[in-house]
py3Dmol code that shows the C-alpha trace and the ligand (Angstrom):
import py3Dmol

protein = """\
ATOM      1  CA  UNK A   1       0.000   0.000   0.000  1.00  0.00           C
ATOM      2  CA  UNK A   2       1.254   3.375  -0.016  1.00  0.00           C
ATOM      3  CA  UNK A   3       0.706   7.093   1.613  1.00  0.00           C
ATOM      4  CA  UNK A   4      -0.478   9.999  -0.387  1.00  0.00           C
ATOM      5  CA  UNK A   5      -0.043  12.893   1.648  1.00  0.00           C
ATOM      6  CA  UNK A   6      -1.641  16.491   0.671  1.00  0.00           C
ATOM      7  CA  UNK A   7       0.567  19.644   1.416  1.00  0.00           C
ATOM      8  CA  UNK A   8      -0.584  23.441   2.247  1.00  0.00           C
ATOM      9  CA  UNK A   9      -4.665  22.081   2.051  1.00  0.00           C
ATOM     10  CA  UNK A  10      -5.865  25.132   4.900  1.00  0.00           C
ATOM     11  CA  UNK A  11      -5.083  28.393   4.708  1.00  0.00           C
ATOM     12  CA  UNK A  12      -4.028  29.414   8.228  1.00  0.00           C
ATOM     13  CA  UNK A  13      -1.307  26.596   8.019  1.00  0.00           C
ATOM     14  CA  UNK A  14       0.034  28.134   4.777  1.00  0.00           C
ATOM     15  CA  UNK A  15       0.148  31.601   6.913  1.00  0.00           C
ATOM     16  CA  UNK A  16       1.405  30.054   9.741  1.00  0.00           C
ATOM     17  CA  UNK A  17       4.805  29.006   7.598  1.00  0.00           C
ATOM     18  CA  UNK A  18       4.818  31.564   5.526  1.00  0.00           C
ATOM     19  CA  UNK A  19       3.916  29.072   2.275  1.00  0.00           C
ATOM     20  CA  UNK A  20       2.445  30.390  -0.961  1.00  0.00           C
ATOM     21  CA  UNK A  21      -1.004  29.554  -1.610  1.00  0.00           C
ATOM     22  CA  UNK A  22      -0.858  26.639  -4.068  1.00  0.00           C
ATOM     23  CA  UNK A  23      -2.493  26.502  -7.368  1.00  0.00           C
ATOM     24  CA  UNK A  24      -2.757  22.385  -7.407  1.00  0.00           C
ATOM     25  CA  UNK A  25      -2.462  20.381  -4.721  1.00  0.00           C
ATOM     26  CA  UNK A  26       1.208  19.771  -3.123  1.00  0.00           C
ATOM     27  CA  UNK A  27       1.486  15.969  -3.523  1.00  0.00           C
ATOM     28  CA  UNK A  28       3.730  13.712  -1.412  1.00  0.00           C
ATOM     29  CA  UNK A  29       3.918  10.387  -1.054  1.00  0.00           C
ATOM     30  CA  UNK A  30       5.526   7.879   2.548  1.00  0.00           C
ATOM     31  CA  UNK A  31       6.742   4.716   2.100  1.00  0.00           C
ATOM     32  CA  UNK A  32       4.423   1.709   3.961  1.00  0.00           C
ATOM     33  CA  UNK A  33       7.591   1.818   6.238  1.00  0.00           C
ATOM     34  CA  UNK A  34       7.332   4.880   7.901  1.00  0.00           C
ATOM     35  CA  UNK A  35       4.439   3.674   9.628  1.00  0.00           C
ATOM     36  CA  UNK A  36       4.485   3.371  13.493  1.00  0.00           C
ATOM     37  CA  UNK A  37       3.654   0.117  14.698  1.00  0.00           C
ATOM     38  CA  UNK A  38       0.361  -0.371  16.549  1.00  0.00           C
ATOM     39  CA  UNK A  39       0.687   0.739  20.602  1.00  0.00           C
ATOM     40  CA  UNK A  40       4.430   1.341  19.926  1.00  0.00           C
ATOM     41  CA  UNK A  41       5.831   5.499  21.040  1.00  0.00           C
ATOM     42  CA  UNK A  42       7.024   7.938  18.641  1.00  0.00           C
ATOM     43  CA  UNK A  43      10.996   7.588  18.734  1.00  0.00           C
ATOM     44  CA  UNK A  44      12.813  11.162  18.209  1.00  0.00           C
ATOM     45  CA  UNK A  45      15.263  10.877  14.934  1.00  0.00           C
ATOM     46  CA  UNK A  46      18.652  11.645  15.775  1.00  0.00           C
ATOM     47  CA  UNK A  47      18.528  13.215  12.563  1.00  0.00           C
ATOM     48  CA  UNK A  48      16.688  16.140  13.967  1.00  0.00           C
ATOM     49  CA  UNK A  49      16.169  18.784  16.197  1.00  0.00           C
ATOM     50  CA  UNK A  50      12.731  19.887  15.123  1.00  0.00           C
ATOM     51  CA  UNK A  51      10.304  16.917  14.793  1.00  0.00           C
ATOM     52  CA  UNK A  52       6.480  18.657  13.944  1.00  0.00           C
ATOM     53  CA  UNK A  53       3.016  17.018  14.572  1.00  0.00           C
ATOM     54  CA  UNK A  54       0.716  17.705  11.393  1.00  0.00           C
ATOM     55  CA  UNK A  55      -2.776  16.096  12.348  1.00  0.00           C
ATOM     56  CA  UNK A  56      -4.862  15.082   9.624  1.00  0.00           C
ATOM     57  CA  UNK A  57      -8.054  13.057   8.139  1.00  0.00           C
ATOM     58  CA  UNK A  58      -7.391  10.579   6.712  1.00  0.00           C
ATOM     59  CA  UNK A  59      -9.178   8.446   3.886  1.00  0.00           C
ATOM     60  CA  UNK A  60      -8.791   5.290   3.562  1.00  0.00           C
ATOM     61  CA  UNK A  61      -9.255   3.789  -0.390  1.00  0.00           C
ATOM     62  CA  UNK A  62     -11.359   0.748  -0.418  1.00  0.00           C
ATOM     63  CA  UNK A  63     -11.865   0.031  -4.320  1.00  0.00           C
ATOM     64  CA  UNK A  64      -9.117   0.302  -6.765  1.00  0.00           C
ATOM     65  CA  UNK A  65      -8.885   3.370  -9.771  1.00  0.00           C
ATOM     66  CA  UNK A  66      -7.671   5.710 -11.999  1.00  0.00           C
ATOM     67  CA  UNK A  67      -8.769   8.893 -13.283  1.00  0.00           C
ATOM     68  CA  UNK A  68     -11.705   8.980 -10.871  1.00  0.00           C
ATOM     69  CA  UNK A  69     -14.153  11.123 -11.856  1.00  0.00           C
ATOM     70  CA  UNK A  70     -15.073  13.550  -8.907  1.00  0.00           C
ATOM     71  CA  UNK A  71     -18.560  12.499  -8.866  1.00  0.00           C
ATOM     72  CA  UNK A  72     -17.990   9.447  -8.415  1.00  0.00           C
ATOM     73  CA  UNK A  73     -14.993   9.689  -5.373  1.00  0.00           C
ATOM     74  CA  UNK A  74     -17.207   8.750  -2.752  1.00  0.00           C
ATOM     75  CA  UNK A  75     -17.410   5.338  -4.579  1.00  0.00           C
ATOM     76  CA  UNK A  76     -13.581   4.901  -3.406  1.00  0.00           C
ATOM     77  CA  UNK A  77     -13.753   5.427   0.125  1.00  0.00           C
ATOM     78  CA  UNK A  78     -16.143   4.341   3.179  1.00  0.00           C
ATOM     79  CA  UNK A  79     -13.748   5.018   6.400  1.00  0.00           C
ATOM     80  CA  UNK A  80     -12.807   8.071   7.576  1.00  0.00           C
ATOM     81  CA  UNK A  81      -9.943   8.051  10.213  1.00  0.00           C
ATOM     82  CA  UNK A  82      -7.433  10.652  11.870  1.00  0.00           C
ATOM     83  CA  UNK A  83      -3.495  10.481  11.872  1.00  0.00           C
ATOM     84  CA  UNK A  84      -0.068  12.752  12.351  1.00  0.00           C
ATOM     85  CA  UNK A  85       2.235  13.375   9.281  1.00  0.00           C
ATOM     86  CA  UNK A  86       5.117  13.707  11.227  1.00  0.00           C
ATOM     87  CA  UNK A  87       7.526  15.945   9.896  1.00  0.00           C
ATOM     88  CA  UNK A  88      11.651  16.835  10.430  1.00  0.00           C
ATOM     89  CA  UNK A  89      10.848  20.781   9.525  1.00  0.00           C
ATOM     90  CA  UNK A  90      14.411  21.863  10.705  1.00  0.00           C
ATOM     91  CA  UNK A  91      15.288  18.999   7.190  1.00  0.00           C
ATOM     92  CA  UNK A  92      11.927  20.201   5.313  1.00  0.00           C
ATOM     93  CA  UNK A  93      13.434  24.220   5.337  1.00  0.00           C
ATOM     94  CA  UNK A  94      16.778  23.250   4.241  1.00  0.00           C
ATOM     95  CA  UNK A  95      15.244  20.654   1.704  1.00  0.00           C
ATOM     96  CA  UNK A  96      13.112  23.556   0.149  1.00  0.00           C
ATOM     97  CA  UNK A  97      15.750  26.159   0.133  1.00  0.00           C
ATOM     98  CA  UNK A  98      17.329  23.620  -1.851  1.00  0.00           C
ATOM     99  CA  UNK A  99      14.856  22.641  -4.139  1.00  0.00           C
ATOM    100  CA  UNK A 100      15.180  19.199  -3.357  1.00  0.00           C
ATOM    101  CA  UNK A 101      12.313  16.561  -2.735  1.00  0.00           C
ATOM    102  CA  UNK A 102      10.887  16.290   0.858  1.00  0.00           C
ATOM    103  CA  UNK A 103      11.224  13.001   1.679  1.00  0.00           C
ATOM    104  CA  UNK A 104      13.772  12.698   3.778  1.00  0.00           C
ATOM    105  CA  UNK A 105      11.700  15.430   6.343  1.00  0.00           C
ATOM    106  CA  UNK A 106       8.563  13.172   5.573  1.00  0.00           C
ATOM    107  CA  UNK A 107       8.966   9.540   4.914  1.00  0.00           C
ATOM    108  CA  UNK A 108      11.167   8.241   7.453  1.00  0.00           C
ATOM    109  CA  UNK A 109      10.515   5.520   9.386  1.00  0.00           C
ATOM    110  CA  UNK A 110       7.952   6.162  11.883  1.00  0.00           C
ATOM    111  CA  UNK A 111       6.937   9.065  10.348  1.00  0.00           C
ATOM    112  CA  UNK A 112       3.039   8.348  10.049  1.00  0.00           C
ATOM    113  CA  UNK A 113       0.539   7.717  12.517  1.00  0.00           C
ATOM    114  CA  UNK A 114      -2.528   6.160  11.853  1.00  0.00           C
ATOM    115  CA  UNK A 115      -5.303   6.318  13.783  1.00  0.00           C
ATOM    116  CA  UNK A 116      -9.130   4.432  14.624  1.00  0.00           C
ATOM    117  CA  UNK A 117     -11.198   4.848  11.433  1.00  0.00           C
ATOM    118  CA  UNK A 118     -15.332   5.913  11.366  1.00  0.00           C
ATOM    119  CA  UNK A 119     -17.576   4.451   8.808  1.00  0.00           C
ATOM    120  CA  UNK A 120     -18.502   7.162   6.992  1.00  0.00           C
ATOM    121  CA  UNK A 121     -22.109   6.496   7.499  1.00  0.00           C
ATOM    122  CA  UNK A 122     -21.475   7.763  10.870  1.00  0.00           C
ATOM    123  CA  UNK A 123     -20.777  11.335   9.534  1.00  0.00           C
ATOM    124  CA  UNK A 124     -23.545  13.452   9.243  1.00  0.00           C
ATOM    125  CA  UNK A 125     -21.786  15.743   6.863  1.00  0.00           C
ATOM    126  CA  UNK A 126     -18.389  14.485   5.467  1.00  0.00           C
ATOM    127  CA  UNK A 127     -17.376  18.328   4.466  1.00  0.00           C
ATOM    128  CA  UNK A 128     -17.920  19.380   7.883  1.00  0.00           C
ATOM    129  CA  UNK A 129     -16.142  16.932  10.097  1.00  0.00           C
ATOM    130  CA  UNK A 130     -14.562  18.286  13.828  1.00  0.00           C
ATOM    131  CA  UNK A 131     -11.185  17.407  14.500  1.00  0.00           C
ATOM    132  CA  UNK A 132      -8.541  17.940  16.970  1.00  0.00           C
ATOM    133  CA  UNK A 133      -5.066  17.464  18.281  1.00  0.00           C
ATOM    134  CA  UNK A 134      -4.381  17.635  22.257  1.00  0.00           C
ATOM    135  CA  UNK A 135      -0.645  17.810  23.628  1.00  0.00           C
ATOM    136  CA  UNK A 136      -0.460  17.274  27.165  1.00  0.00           C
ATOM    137  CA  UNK A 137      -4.113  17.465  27.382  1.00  0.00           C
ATOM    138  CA  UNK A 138      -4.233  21.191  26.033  1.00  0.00           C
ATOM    139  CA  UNK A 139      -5.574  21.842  22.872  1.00  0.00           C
ATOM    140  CA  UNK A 140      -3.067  22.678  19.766  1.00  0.00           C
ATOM    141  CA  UNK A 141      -5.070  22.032  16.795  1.00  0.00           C
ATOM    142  CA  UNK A 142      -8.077  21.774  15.542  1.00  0.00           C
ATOM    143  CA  UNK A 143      -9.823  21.484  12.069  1.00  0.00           C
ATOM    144  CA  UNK A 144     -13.151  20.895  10.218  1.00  0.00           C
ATOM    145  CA  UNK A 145     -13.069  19.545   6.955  1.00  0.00           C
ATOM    146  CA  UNK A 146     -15.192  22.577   5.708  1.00  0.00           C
ATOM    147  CA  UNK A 147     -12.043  24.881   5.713  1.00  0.00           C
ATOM    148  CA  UNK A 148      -9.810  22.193   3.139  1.00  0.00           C
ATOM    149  CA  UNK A 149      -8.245  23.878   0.190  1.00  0.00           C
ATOM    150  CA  UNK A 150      -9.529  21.134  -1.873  1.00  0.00           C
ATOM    151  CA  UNK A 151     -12.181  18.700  -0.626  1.00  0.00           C
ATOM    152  CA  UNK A 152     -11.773  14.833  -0.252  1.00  0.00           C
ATOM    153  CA  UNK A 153     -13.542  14.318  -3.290  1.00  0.00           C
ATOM    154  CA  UNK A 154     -11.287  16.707  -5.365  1.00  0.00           C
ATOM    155  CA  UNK A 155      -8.090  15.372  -3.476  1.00  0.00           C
ATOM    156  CA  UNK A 156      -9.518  11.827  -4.468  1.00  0.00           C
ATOM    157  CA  UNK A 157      -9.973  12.493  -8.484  1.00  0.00           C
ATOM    158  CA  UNK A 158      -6.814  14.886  -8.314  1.00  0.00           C
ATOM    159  CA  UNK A 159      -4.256  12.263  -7.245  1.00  0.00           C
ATOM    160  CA  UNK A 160      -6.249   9.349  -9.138  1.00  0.00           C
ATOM    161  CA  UNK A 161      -4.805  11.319 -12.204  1.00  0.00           C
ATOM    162  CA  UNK A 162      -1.243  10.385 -11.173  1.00  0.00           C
ATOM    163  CA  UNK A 163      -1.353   7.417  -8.923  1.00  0.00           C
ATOM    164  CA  UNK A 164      -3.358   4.025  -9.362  1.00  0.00           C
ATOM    165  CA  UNK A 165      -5.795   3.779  -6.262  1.00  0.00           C
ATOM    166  CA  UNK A 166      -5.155   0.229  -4.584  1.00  0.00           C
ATOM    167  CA  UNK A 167      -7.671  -1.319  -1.558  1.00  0.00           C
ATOM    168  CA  UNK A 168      -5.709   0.377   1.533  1.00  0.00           C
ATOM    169  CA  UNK A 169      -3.705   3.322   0.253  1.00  0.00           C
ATOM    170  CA  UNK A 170      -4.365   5.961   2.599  1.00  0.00           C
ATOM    171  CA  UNK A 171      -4.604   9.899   2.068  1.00  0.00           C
ATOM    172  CA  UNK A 172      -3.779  12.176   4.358  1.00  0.00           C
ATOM    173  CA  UNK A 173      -5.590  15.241   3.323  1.00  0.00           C
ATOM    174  CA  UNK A 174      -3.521  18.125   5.055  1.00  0.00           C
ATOM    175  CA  UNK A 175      -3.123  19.978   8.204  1.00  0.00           C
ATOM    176  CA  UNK A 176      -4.532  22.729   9.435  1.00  0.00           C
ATOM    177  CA  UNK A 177      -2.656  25.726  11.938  1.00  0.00           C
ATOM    178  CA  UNK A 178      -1.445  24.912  15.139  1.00  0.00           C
ATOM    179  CA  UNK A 179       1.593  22.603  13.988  1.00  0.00           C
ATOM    180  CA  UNK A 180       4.368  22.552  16.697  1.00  0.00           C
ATOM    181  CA  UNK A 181       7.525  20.717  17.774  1.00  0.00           C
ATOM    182  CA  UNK A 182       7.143  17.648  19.997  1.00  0.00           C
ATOM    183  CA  UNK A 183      10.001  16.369  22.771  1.00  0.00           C
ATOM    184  CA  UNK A 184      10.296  13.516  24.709  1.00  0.00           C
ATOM    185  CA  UNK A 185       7.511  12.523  27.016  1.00  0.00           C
ATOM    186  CA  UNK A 186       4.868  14.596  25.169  1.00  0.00           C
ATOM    187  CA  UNK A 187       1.469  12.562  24.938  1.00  0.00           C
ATOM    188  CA  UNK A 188      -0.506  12.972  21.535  1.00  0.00           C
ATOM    189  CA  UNK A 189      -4.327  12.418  21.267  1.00  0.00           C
ATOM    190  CA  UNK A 190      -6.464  12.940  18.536  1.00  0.00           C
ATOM    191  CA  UNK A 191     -10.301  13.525  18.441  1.00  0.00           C
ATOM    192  CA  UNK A 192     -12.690  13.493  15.499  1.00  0.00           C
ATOM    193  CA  UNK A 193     -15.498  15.090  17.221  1.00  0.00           C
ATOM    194  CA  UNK A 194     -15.240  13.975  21.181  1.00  0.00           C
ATOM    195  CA  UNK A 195     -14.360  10.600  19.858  1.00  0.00           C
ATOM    196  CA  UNK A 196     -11.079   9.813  20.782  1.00  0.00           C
ATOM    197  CA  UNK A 197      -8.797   8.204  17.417  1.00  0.00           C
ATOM    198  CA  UNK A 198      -5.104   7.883  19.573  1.00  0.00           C
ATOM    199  CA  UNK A 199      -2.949   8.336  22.132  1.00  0.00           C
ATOM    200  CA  UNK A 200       0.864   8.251  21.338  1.00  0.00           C
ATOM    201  CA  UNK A 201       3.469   9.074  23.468  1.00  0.00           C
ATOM    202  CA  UNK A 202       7.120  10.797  22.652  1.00  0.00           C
ATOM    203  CA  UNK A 203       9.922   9.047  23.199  1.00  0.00           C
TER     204      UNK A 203
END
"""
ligand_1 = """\
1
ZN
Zn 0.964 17.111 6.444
"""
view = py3Dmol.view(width=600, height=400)
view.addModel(protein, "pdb")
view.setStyle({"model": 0}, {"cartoon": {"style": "trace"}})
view.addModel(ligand_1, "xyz")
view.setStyle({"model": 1}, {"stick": {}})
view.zoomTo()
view.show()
């Protein structure tokens, strides 16, 4: 399977670094490798000094395809779930001045946390779904899929132009504001609504 991540998809996360608005969606992709295994911690890479939580939604592709049409996205997709895209930013900023690809700030091991899924029949309204990030029990980010730069069907139909959807790919559809460096002992948990999607701790 792989990991389709979606860059700079809220606005007051592309403020927040100081990132252009994007005319297409920024496309990245992690390795199955990078992610953490169930109930283990988050280890801190030696390779850096500036290790960022990103929480996102995540979809989770159930039906294989290519060149999905938009309308018919929701064809490819029945669980909804919540996860971190880890990221090295202190590697990302040098990696950009650069001009050189990301994935050595994105796709290392461990790098990807994935969380509970919801049935989507759950959902009331799928472009309007609550979710949170709480570090040591104090709120640092929160969402709602209302405020995406390009909605989950879009993303969907977007990357389907590029990548072959397989059963079990996963997109992660962006991060909003509130993205900040975690140390040792931190404790991560994610909410989609009240519901609670994980608990991770920093090691
Ligand atoms: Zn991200």
């Amino acid at each position: 399977m792989k990991i389709i991540c979606i860059g700079r998809n809220y606005s007051d996360h592309i403020e927040e670094l100081a990132n252009t608005r994007p005319s297409h969606p920024v496309v990245f992709l992690k390795p199955d490798s990078s992610i953490i295994p169930k109930n283990q911690n988050f280890i801190i890479p030696a390779f850096s000094d500036e290790i960022h939580h990103e929480v996102e939604l995540v979809v989770k592709i159930n039906k294989v395809g290519k060149h999905i049409d938009e309308s018919f996205s929701n064809k490819y997709y029945n669980e909804i779930g919540l996860g971190i895209d880890f990221t090295a930013r202190d590697i990302q900023n040098t990696l950009k001045q650069k001009g050189h690809p990301w994935e050595k700030s994105k796709a290392f091991d461990n790098s990807c946390l994935v969380g509970d899924f919801i049935s989507v029949d759950k959902f009331k309204d799928l472009s309007k779904i609550d979710f949170s990030l709480k570090k040591n029990n104090q709120l640092v980010q929160s969402g709602n899929s209302s405020n995406m730069l390009w909605k989950i069907d879009e993303l969907i139909s977007y990357v389907s132009q590029y990548f072959t959807l397989k059963i079990g790919d996963l997109i992660f559809t962006g991060t909003p504001a509130g993205v900040s460096k975690v140390i040792s002992q931190d404790i991560l948990e994610g909410y989609i609504d009240s519901t609670k999607m994980f608990s991770l701790k920093i090691k």
